[in-house]
N, C-alpha and C positions, 0 to 999 in steps of 0.2 A: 321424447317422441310420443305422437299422441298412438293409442291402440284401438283399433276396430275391432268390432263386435262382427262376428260371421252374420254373412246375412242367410237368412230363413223364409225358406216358400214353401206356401202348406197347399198342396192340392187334394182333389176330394175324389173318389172314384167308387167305383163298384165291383171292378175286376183290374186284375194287372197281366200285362202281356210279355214274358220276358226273352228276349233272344238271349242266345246260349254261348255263342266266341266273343271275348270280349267285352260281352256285357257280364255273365255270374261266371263262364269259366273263361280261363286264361293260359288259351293254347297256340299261344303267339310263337313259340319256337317251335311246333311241329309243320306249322301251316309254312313257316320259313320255310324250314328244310324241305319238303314238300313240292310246293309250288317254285322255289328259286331252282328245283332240278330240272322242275317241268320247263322251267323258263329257257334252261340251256339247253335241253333235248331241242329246245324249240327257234334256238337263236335269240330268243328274247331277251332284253335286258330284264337282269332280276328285279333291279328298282320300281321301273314302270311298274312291270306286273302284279310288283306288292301295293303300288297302291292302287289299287282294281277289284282284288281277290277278295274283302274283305265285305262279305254279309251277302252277297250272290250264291246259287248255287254253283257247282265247279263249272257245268257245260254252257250258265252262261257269262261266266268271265273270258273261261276259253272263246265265245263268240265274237264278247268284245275287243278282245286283242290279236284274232285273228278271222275277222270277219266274212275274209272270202272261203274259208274252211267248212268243206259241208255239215254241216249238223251232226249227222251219225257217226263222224270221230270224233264232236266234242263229248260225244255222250257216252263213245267207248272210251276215251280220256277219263271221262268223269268216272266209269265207276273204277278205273284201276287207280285212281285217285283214292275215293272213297278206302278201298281196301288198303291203301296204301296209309292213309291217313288213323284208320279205324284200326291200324295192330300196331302204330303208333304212338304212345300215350307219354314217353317221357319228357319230363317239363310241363305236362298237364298238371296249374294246379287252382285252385279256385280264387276270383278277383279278390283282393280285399275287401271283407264284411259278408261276401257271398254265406257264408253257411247260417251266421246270424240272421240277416236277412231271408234267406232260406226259409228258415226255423220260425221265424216271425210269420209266413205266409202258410204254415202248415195248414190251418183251418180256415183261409179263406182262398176265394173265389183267384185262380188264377191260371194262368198256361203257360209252356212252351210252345216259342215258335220260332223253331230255328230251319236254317235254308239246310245243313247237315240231316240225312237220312236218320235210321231209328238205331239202326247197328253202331254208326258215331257217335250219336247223340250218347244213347245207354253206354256206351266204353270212356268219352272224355266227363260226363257226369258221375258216371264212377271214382276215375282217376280222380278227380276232383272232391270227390269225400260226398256229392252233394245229391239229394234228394228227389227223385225224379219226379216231377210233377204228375198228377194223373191224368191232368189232360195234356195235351202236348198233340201238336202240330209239325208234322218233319216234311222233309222232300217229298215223302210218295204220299203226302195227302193233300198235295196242289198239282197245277198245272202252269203253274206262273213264277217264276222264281223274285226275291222282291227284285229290286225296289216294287213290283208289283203290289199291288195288295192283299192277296188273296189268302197268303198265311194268315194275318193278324184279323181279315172279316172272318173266318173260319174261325180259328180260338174264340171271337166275342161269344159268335154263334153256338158253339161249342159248351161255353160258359154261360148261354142266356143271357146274356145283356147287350145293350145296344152301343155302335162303336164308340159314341159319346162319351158314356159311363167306362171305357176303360182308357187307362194309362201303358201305355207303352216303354218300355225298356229296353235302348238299344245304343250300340257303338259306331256301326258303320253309319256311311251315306246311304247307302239304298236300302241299309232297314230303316234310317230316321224317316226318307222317302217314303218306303211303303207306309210307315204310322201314319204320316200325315196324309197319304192319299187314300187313307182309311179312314178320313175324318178321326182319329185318336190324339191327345197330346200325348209328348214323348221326353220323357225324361234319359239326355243323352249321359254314355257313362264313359269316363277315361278320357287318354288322350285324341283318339280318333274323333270321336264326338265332338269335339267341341267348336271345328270348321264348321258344321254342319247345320248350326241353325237350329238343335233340339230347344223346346220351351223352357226348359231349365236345364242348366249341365251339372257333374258331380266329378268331380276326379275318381271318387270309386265307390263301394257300398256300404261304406262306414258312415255315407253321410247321409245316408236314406232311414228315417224310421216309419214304422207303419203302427197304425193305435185302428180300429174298428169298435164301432159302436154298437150298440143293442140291436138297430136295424140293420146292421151287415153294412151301413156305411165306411167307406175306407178313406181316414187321413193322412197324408204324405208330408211329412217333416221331412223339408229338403233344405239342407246344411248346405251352401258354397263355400 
């Protein structure tokens, strides 16, 4: 049997944008537990719901799956969610490659930009062994939850560079959404991603390497 050779996409950047469920941490069994109770407090099937819940913030998934529901219970939902979610952490544990990867970004240009507040974010990036970026982008620094775009314009901004020059990092539909209605490419990570249409997909972070050059140019060795 004949043997292939992994194929290899090299993309070039200036900053990277990375969302935090799914894409560096992997806290797929608390968002379960979590949202599948919300689901039966709620009548919900828990199935639907999980595929919905995933790169939104909480108040608006609860919108979308229950539409006629006034706003200001999704938003007292959402923070007893948050709390619920945020004292949370077991089975938090970082995606394959994440700390390497990580470690690789120490000295250059990069964000978080996840729909999770700053109290989740810093407890499942803990849990996770992994290093908090210094710039980061959470819930209370938008107004738009994605798929909107407003996290990932904010991070470039944040970083000084323009959307072009960065690559985006994400698992869900409505974060791949937001990148690309952020003018960014988006490099999707895992199983969820790969419906989704990202520019390149990766089953996890082992396949990503990062090299920078003298001018702060960033190259993306992407392994399929």
């Amino acid at each position: 049997m004949q043997a292939f050779a992994p194929t290899t996409t090299t993309l070039t950047a200036r900053a990277l944008l990375l969302d935090m469920d799914g894409t560096i941490v992997n806290s797929d069994a608390v968002v379960e537990r979590c949202w599948r109770e919300w689901a039966a407090e709620h009548g919900l099937d828990g199935d639907a719901v999980m595929k919905v819940v995933h790169g939104r913030q909480g108040y608006a998934t609860m919108a979308v799956l229950l539409p006629e529901r006034p706003m200001e219970q999704n938003h007292a939902d959402n923070r007893r969610m948050l709390a619920a979610e945020t004292a949370d952490v077991d089975g938090v544990v970082p995606v394959a490659g994440a700390p390497a990867f990580m470690a690789a970004l120490a000295a250059l240009p990069h964000a978080l930009v996840t729909s999770a507040d700053r109290a989740l974010a810093e407890a499942r990036m803990g849990a996770a062994g992994l290093p908090m970026p210094e710039v980061r982008v959470t819930a209370e620094s938008v107004g738009a939850s994605k798929p909107d775009p407003e996290g990932f314009l904010k991070g470039a901004a944040a970083l000084g560079f323009a959307p072009a020059d960065c690559i985006v990092f994400e698992d869900s539909e409505a974060g791949i959404a937001a990148g690309k209605a952020a003018g960014m490419r988006v490099v999707g990570v895992g199983p969820r991603a790969a419906a989704h249409h990202p520019d390149v997909h990766v089953a996890d972070l082992t396949r990503i390497r990062v090299e920078a050059d003298a001018n702060g140019a960033l190259t993306l060795h992407v392994s399929a």
